[in-house]
N, C-alpha and C positions, 0 to 999 in steps of 0.2 A: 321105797316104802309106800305103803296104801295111801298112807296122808298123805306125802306129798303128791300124789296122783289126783287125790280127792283135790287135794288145795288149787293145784293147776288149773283143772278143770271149773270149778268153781270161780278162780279170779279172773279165768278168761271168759268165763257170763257175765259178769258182772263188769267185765270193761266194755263189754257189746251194748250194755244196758243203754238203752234210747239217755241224751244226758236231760236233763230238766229244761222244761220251756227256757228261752232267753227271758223271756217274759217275767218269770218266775224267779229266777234270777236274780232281776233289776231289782223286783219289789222285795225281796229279803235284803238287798244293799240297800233300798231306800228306807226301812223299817228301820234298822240299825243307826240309823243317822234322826239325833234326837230333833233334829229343825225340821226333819218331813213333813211337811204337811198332808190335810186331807184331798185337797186339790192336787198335788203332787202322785200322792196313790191314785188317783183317780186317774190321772193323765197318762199313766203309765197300763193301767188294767183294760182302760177306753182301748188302746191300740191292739188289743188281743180279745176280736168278737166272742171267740169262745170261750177262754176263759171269764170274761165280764160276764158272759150269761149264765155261764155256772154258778158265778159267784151271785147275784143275783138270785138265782133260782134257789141257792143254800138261802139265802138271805128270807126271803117269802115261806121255804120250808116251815113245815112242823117242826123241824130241829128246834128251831129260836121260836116257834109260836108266838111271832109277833100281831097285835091287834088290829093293822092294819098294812096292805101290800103296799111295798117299798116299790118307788118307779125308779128313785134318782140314785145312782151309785154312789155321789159323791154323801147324799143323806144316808147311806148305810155306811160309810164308810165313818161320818161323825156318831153315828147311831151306838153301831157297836164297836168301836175302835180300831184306830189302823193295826193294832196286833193282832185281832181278830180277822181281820180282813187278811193280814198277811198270811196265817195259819190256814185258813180258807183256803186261798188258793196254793200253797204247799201243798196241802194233804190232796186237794183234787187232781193234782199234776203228779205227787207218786204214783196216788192210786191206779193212775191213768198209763203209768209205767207196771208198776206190779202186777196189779191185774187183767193185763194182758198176759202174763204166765200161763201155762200150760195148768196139766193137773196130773196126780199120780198115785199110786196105790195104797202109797206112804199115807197121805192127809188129802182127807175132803177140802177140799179148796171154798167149798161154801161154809162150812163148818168152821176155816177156819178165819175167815171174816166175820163169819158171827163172834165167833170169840175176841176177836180181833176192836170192834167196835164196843163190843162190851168190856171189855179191858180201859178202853177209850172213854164210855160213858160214863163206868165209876170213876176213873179217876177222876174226873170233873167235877159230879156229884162229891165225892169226898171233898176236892180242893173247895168245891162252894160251900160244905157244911162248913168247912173251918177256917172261914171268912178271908181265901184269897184273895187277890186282888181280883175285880171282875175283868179287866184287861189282861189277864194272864190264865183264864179258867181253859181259853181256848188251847192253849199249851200245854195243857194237862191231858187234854182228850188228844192232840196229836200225836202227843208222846207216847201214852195208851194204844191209842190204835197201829203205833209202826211198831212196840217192841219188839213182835215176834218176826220181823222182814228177814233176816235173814234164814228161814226154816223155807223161806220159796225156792230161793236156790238149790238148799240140799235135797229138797222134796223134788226139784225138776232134773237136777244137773245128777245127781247119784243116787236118784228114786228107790233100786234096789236094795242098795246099802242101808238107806236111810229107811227103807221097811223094816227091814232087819232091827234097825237101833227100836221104833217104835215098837216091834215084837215083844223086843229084848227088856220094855221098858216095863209092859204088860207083865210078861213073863217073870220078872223079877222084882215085881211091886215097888222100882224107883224112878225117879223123877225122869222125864225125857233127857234132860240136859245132861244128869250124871250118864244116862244111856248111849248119847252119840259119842260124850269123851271114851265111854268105855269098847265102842264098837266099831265106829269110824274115826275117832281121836280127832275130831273138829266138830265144834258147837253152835249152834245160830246167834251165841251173843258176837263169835268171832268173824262169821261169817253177814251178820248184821251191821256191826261197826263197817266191812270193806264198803258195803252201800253207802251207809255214811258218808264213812270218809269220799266216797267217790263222786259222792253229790256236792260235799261240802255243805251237809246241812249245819245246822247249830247248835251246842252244847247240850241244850235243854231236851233235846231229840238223841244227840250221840250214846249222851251218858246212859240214862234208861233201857237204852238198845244194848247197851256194852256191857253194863253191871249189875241187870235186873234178877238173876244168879248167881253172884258174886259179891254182895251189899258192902262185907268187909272189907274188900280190898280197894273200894271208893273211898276217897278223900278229895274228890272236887265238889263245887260251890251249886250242886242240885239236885242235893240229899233231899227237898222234899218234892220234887219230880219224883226222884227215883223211889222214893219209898212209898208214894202213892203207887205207882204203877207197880210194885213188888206185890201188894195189899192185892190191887185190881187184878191182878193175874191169877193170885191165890184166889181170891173170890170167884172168879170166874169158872176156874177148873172145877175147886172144889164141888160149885154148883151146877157143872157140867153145859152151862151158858156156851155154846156153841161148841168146837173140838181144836183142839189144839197139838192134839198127840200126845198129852201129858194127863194119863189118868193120875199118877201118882206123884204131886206136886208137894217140895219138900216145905215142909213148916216153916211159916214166916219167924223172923228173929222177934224177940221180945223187945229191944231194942226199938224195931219199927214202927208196932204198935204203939208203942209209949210216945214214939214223935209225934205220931200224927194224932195218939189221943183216941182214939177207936176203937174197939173191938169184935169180934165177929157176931154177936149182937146188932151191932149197927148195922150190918153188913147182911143180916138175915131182914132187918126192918127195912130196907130199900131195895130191897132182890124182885119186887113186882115194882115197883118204880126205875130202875134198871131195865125190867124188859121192855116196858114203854117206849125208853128214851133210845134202848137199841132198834125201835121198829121206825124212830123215829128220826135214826140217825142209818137209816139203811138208803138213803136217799145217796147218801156217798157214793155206795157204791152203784145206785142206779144211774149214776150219770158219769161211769169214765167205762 
């Protein structure tokens, strides 16, 4: 069958895939351990120049618009929290993996990091209108910004196919995602999850990647990760905020809106605040 051809191919990218810094590693097992200290993350990011200076250089960013440049790692690291600090260096160490990908006829590869960050930056912005925790804001933009990971794969490893699907999606005014089941019978949530699982990232990352097309058939514990990022995605497309391959993005449940309290109102009021924070969060990808 074509799928399984598709799927072979596909899982055999994705076990080539460079695996995540050791480094990067260390500090998501020392995050998870509630006695880490800030010296502890510090001692760990010290022994990776490169990384330390990325995470620094995010640190000083426009991202976070802090009122004065941060010299001491271990002071950003009390600054803005060791979760944030964690998230930092995750997202710069996939990115540093992904986008090294190729590109293909299917999806503009710059288009669709635009989308990709703007995805990332709403949901942030939402999670901070609706008073999350500020240690956990940074969670929300990582989640945002990897939903879409696995459409790299399909866009590099079966480009033709996968033009086809977004033709098809065109052509038939429906969503990308119902397009690739209906064309190539594998989806980027399924094809997003293998990254996942194969990094062994963290719930808060898996789920959104797995079920951000799928909301119903979620019953684990980051219902409001995932319904942010569901929101941020529709937002995004709807507003054609970078490219994604999804001109025809299906309607969010009403369900979601009601959790998170919002509406596309709000969503129309922060759309020039959004493209700020994506020019301002474009610094991600200037440094992998």
């Amino acid at each position: 069958m074509e799928k399984d051809k598709h799927l072979l191919k596909i899982k055999s990218y994705i076990q080539k895939m460079p695996s995540l810094p050791t480094t990067v590693t260390k500090i998501m097992e020392l995050c998870n351990d509630p006695h880490t200290s800030p010296a502890d993350l510090n001692h760990v990011i010290s022994l990776d120049p490169v990384l330390m200076g990325k995470v620094m250089k995010l640190i000083n960013s426009a991202y976070y618009g802090l009122n004065q440049e941060v010299t001491s790692l271990v002071r950003a690291i009390i600054m803005l929290g060791i979760n944030t600090v964690k998230n930092l260096s995750l997202s710069t160490a996939v990115l540093g993996t992904l986008k090294s990908a190729g590109d293909s006829d299917a999806i503009n590869m710059d288009g669709f990091w635009r989308h990709s960050l703007c995805v990332g930056v709403t949901s942030k912005l939402i999670a901070k209108h609706r008073g999350v925790d500020q240690k956990r804001l940074e969670e929300y933009f990582v989640a945002g910004l990897l939903h879409d990971i696995g459409k790299i794969p399909l866009n590099n490893v079966i480009s033709k196919d996968y033009l086809m699907a977004v033709s098809y999606s065109d052509r038939k005014h429906c969503s990308l995602f119902a397009a690739e089941n209906d064309v190539i019978s594998l989806n980027h949530m399924d094809v997003g999850k293998m990254i996942v699982d194969n990094w062994n990232l963290g719930y808060e990352i898996k789920d959104p990647v797995s079920f951000h097309h799928d909301i119903l058939s979620y019953n684990g514990e980051n219902v409001d990760i995932l319904y942010t990022v569901v929101v941020s995605n529709y937002f995004a497309n709807f507003f054609e905020l970078g490219y994604s391959g999804d001109r025809f993005p299906e309607k969010v449940d009403n369900s979601v809106w009601k959790h998170l309290d919002i509406d596309m109102d709000y969503l129309e009021e922060i759309e020039e605040r959004v493209n700020g924070e994506i020019e301002n969060a474009q610094i991600f990808l200037r440094m992998v």
